[in-house]
N, C-alpha and C positions, 0 to 999 in steps of 0.2 A: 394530501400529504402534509405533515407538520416543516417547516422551513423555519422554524423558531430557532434551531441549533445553527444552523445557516446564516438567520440575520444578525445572531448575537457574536456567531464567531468570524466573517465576512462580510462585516458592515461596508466596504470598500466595494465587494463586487456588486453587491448588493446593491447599492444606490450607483450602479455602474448599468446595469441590467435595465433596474426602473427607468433611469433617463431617458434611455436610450429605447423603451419600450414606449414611454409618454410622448416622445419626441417623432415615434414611426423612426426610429434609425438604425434599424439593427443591423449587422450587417450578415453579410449571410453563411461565414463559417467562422466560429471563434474557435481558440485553443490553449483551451484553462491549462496553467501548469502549475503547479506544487507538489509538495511531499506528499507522503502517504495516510491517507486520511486528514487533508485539508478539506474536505467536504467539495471537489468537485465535480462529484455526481450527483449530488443534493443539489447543486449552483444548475447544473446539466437540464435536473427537472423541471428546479424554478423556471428556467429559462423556457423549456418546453410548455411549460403550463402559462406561461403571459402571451405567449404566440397560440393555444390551442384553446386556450380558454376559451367556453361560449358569452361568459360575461364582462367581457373586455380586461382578463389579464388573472390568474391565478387564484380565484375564485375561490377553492376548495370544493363548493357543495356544486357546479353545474354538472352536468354527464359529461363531460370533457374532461375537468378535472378530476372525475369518481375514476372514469376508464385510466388515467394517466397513473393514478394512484394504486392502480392495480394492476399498471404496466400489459393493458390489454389495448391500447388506442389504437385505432386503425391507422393514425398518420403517425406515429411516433415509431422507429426504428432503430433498433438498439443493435450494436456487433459491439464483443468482445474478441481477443484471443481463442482460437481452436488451437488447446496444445501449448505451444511456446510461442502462436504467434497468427498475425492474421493474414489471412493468404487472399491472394489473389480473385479466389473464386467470392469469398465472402464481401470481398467491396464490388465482384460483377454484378452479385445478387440483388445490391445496393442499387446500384446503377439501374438496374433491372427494373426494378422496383419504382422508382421515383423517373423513370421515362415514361409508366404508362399515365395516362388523363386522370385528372381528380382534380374536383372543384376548390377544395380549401389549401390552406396551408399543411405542410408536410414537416418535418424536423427526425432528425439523424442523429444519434449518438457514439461515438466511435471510444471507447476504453482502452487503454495503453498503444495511443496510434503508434508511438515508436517503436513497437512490437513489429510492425509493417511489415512485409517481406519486400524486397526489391521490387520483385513484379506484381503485387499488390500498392507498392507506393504509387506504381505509374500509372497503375490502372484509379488509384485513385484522386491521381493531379489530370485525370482525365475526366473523371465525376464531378471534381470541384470546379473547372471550368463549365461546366454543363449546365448547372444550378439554373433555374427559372427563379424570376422573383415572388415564387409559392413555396420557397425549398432553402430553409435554413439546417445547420447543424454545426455541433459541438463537438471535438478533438480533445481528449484527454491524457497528460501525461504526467508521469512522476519524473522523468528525464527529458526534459525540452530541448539537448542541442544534442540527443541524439535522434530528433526528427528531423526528416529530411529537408533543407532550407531553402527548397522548392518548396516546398508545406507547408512550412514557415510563414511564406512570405504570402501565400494565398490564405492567409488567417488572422484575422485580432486577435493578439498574443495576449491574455490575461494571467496576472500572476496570482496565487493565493496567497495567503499565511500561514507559517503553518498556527496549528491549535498546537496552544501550551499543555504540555502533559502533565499540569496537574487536574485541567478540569476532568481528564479520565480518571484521576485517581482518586477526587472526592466525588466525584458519579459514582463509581464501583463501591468505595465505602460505604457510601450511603443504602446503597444496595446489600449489605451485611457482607461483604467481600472483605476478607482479611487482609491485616496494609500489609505483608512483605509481598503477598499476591498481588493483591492492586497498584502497587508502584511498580512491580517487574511486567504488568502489564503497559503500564504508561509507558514505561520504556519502551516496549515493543510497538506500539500501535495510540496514534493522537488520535484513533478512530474511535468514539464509543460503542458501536456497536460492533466493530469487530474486538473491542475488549470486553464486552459484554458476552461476544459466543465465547472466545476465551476463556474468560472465568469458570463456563457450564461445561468446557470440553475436560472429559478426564485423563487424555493425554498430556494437558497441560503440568500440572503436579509428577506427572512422574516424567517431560523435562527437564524440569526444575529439580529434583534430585538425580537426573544424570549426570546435569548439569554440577552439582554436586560434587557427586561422587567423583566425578574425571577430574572437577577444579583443583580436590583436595590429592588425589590419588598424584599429582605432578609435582606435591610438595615430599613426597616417599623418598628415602634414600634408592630406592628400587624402581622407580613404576612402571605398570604395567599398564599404560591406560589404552592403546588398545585392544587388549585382552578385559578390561573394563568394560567398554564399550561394544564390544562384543555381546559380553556376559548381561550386560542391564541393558542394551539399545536396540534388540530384535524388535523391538514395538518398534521404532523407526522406518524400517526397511519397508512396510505398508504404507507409508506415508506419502502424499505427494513434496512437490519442493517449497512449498509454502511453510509449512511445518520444518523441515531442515532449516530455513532462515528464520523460525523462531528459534530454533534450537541453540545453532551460531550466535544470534541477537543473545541469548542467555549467556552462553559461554562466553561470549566479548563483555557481556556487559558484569558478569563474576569476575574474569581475569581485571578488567578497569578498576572492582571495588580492592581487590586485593593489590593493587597498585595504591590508590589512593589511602590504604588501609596504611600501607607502608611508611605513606607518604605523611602518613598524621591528617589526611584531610577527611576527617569522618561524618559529615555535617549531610554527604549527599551519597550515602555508603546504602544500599539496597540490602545486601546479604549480609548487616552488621552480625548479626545473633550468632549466625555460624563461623564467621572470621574472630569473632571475642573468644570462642571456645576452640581455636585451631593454632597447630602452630605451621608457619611460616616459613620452610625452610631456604627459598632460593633467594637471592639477592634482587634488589628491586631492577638492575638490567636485564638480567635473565627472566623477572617477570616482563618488562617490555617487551624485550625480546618474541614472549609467548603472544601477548598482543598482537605484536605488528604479524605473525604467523597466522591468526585466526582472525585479523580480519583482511588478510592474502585469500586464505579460505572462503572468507564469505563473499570476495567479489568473486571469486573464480563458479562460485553456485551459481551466478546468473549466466555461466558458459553451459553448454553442452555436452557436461562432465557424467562420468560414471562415478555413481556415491562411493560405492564399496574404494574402491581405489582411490578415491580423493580424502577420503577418513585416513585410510590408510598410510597414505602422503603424510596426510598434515599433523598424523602422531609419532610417525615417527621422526619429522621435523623437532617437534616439542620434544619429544625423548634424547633429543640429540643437545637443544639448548645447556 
């Protein structure tokens, strides 16, 4: 696996990892936190590959490293999310797993632990006590003080940084990715490979003109924007909730430009082309106003909401502004 984007953009964890690999001091459950697409699943692997390695630490070419890189290792164990969250049975399975005998070292990877369910936390601060010193593993979070501070405290807390979003936007460009695209992906995502699937999904462009259409449809002496989104957003209703928080990410980050447009601050304006050619009919509180509504919206998507009716809610909110 290439860990070149890792060392360049988490030089900190990175010679965090090595010490503490050169030193024999690892400890035996860390839990990376940063934002989304801080690269700490790539830090995850590094890690796994200096503990797995057959040639004393991250190799690339041994059969340790080949298997790791194709996420087929016999000792490396990976759980995410089933759904909105990881249950209980999934950290048994764990547990299950790393009781029976095996000669080498082992390593765990656990993605959005704060996802946790209740009785999956406890079943998991029952695993982490359990550890032998053959049996490391790594906790990953985009929210670290919504893990449990039981969990917390049975882990080396590491922080990331985030990546700056312009290396995703001269990565994309260089890639012949058009710059209103490639900035409104950086926006969304300091990952480059998930702004790289981005780019090739053809759903993306036609959020971007929903995103649109409803921006401008608010400025109407009339509007009808959820009869808009009706009309141009059935492609949505397929979608899972990943996509909806692109969608929201677009609409906040239009509604901000048409704030800042107002504001005269045009220097870091994404949707300039179409804001130059529209007019603006609400006053610049009534555009905040629309703001602080959608991004009420976007935390309420990480609840256990029905979409139809939460669109519903939040235009006619706006229609009322």
């Amino acid at each position: 696996m290439d860990f070149s984007n890792l060392f360049k953009n988490q030089p900190k964890v990175v010679q965090l990892l090595k010490n503490s690999h050169e030193k024999d001091r690892f400890v035996h459950t860390y839990l990376f936190s940063g934002t989304k697409g801080s690269l700490k699943m790539d830090a995850a692997l590094y890690f796994a590959s200096l503990i797995l390695c057959q040639n004393g630490g991250a190799c690339g070419t041994c059969e340790g490293c080949k298997r790791l890189n194709r996420f087929v290792h016999p000792r490396l164990f990976m759980l995410s999310p089933e759904g909105e969250t990881i249950k209980k049975e999934q950290i048994e399975y764990l547990e299950h797993e790393f009781s029976l005998t095996t000669e080498g070292k082992r390593v765990f990877i656990i993605k959005d632990i704060d996802k946790t369910t209740l009785a999956g936390a406890n079943s998991l601060l029952k695993f982490l006590e359990s550890l032998d010193d053959l049996s490391y593993g790594v906790l990953l979070t985009e929210n670290l003080y919504q893990v449990l501070p039981t969990i917390r405290s049975r882990s080396a807390v590491v922080s990331f940084q985030p990546i700056d979003s312009s290396i995703v936007k001269e990565a994309l460009l260089q890639r012949g990715i058009q710059e209103e695209q490639a900035l409104l992906i950086s926006k969304l995502t300091n990952n480059l490979s998930e702004g790289l699937e981005l780019s090739k999904n053809p759903i993306f462009p036609q959020m971007v003109e929903l995103v649109k259409k409803l921006g401008l449809e608010m400025e109407t002496e009339e509007p009808k924007m959820y009869l808009t989104f009706i009309e141009n957003g059935s492609f949505l209703t397929k979608l899972d909730k990943t996509y909806h928080g692109y969608f929201l990410d677009l609409f906040i980050q239009f509604q901000n430009d048409k704030i800042k447009y107002l504001y005269y601050m045009k220097e870091d304006i994404v949707f300039q082309d179409i804001l130059d050619h529209s007019t603006l009919m609400l006053s610049k509180e009534q555009e905040i106003k629309i703001l602080d509504i959608l991004l009420t919206f976007r935390q309420r998507l990480k609840t256990n909401v029905q979409l139809d009716l939460m669109y519903s809610e939040m235009f006619v909110k706006i229609g009322k502004v």
